[in-house]
N, C-alpha and C positions, 0 to 999 in steps of 0.2 A: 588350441581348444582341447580340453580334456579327454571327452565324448567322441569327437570324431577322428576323422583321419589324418595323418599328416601333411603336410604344404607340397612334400616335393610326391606324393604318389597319385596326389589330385589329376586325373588327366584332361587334356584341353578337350576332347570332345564331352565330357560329363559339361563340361564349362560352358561350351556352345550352347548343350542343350536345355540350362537352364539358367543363364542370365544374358540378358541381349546387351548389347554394348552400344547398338543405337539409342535406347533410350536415355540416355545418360545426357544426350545434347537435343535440344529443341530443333534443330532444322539437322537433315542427311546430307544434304546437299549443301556445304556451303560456298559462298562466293570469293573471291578476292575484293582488291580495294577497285579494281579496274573492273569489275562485274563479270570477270571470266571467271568460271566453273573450277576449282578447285582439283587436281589429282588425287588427292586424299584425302577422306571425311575425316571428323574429329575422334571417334568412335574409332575408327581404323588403325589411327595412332595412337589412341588409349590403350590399344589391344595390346598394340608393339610393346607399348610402356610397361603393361603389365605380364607379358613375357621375357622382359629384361627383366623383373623383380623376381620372377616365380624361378626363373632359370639361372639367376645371380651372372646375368650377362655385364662385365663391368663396363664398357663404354659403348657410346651409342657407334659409334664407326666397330663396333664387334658385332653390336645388332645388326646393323645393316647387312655385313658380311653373314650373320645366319639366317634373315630373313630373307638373301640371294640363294641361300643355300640348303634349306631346310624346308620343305615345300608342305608339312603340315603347319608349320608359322603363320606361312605364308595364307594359309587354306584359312586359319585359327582370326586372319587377321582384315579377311576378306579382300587380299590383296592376290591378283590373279597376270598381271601385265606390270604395272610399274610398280619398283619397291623404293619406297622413300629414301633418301640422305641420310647421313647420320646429322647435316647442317638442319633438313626436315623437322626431325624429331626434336633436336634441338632447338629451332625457333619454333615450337609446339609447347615445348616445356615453359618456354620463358614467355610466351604469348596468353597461355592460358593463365587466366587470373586465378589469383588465390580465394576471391569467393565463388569463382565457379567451380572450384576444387572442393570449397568446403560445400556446396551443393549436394554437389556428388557423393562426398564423406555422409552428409546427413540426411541425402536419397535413401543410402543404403543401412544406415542403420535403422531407417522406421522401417526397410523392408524384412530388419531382421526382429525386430520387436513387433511386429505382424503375426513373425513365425511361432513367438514366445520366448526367444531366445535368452532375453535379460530378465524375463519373471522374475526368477531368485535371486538376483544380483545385487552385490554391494556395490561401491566403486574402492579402486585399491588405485594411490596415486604415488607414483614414482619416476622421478626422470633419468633420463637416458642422455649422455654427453654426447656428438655429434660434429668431431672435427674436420675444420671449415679445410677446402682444398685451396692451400697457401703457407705461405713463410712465415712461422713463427714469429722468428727473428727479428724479421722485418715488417709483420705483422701489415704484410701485403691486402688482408680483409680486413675495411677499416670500421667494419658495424662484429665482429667476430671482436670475442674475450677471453681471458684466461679463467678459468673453470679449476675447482680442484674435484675428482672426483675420490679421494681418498686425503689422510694428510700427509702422505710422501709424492702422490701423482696428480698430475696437472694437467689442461688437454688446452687446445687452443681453438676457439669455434663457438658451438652454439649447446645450449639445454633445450632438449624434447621433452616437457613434461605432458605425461599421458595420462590418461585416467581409463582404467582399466573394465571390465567386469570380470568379478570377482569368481564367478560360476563359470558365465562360456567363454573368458580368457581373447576378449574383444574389445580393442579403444572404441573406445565412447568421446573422449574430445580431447584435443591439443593446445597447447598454447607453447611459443616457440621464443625464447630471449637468449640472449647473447649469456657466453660462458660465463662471466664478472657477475650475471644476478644470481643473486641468493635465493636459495632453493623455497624456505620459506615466502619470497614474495613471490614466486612462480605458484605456491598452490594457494595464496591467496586470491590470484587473479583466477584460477581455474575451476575454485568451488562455486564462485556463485555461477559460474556458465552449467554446471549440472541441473539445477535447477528447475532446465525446461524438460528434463528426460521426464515418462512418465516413474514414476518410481513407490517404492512400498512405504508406510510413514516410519518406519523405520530401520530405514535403509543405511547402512552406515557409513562412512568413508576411514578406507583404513589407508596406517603412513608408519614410516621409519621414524626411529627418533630422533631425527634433524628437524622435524615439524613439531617437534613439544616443544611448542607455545603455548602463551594464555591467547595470545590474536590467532591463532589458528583453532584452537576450541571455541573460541566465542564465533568464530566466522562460519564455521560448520555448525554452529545450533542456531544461527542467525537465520541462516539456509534450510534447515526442517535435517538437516544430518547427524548422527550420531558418530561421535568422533574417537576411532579405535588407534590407537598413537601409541606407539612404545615409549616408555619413559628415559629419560635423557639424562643423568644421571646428575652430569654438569658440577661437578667435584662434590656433590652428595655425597655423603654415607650411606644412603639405600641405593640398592641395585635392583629391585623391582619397584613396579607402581605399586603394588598392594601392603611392602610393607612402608609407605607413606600412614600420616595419621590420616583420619578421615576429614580434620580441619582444613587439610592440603585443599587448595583450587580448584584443583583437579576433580575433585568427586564434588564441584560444585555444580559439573554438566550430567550429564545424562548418562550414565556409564552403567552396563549391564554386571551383574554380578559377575565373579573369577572365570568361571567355568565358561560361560558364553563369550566374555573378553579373549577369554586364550585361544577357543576355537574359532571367533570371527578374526583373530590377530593372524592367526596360521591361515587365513585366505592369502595374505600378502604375497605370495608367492608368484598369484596369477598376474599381476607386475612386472615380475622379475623373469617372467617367462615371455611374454611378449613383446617386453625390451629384448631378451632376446632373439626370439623367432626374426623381429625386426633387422637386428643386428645381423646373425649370421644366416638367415634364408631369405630375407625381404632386398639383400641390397642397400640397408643404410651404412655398412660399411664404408664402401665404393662411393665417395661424395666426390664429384669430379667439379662443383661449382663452390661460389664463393657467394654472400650477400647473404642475409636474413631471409630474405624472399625466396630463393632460390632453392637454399637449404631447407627453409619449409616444406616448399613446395616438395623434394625429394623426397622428403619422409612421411608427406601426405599420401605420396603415390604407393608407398609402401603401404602405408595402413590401409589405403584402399584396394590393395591387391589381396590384402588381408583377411579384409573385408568379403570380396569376394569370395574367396575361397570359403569362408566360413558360411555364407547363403549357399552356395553350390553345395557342401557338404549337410546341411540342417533340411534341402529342399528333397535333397535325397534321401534322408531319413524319412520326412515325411510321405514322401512315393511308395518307401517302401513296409513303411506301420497303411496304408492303404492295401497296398497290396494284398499284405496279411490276413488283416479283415477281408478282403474279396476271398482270398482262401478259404479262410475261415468259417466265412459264409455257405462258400460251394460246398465243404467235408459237412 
């Protein structure tokens, strides 16, 4: 995020004291299959999960070892007697469903559209490569593809495409396919899911010039979006959009004059900045699983650690434009 503070200087007591991690699951207390009382709530383990991300703990047998060790984790995680497995946390990961995950992902973002957070936002859509932990070679993940993310380099695994906001630098929604698809049919599946955010009527979505299509403009005005796309040159002789004629396609859709094009275009950035955060402070590096599902699920946990952090730090700002005014008030 722009405005606020960064990921790693967030500290876990600001955290405690304003997001609960019980509410995130309908019961505190759950049961096993045998009706015996559980040693650890789900919420408890969510904590851990998102201490592994914040602190780029890479496997969970390291977690374990700092949450034996580390006795504000411990405090952080409401764990006081037994400290879970790293086998624990692990059938946690793979137990929790992925729509109770996306629950959770879209709990939290009405809590931040609440705060106002997306008022100004565009959406800025770019994916992230995300390779599968396995044998190329032998191409041991048999739902995992080969991906190019450049035309000399290749990756073997899975695309994150994310859809960003473009102001507070916060995923809004995911959709996860295997490296072998093509970028363009990942943002066709991921525009009409915007749809349900609340948003401005002229809210735009911006994209790299791998998405200059005529099916990706029409898809995004199908959808009530205004579509900001760098032009693709595609052995043309122009190298800008604007020195096209105005018969071109392109200015068949809705496109704001030069000036407002280049500056909604220079939002793209906030994309490429939270592919990163993801990447080098969230733990998507560190994929230690294999499968579509799994790999998802690890880069869910990540945005939603994200997540967090971004309500911890907006709730705070709110505490303290309060505060002011109380000042304010007193002088």
């Amino acid at each position: 995020m722009r405005t606020t503070t960064s990921v790693k200087n967030l500290s876990l007591t600001n955290i405690v004291e304003l997001v609960d991690f019980r509410s995130f699951f309908n019961s505190s207390n759950p049961t096993s299959n045998k009706g015996r009382p559980l040693l650890y709530q789900n919420w408890q383990l969510l904590a851990a999960i998102f201490i592994q991300n914040k602190y780029q703990i890479s496997s969970d047998k390291e977690l374990e070892r700092q949450l034996n060790e580390n006795t504000v984790f411990t405090k952080f995680c409401g764990l006081f007697r037994n400290i879970p497995s790293h086998d624990t946390i692990s059938r946690f990961k793979q137990k929790l469903s992925m729509k109770k995950l996306k629950n959770i992902f879209y709990r939290l973002d009405r809590s931040l559209s609440d705060l106002g957070v997306f008022d100004n936002d565009h959406f800025c859509l770019d994916p992230t490569d995300v390779p599968t932990n396995s044998n190329p070679r032998r191409r041991t993940d048999k739902e995992a593809g080969f991906g190019h993310t450049s035309l000399d380099e290749t990756f073997y695994g899975y695309w994150a495409m994310i859809a960003t906001g473009s102001f507070s630098e916060i995923p809004r929604e995911t959709v996860f396919t295997s490296g072998d698809t093509h970028q363009v049919d990942q943002a066709l599946r991921i525009i009409p899911m915007l749809d349900k955010f609340h948003r401005r009527s002229d809210c735009a979505i911006i994209m790299d010039g791998i998405f200059d299509t005529k099916e990706v403009y029409r898809t995004c005005e199908e959808n009530g979006f205004r579509p900001i796309i760098k032009f693709n040159k595609r052995k043309s002789k122009k190298k800008r959009l604007w020195e096209l004629k105005r018969s071109n396609w392109r200015f068949d859709f809705d496109l704001p004059d030069r000036k407002v094009w280049e500056l909604l275009y220079g939002l793209r950035i906030a994309a490429e900045r939270v592919n990163s955060k993801l990447k080098e402070l969230m733990n998507v590096r560190n994929v230690k699983v294999r499968g579509i599902s799994n790999v998802s699920k690890h880069v869910l946990f990540a945005c939603i650690s994200l997540q967090i952090i971004a309500l911890v730090t907006y709730r705070n700002l709110t505490k303290i434009k309060k505060w002011k005014q109380i000042m304010l008030k007193m002088v």
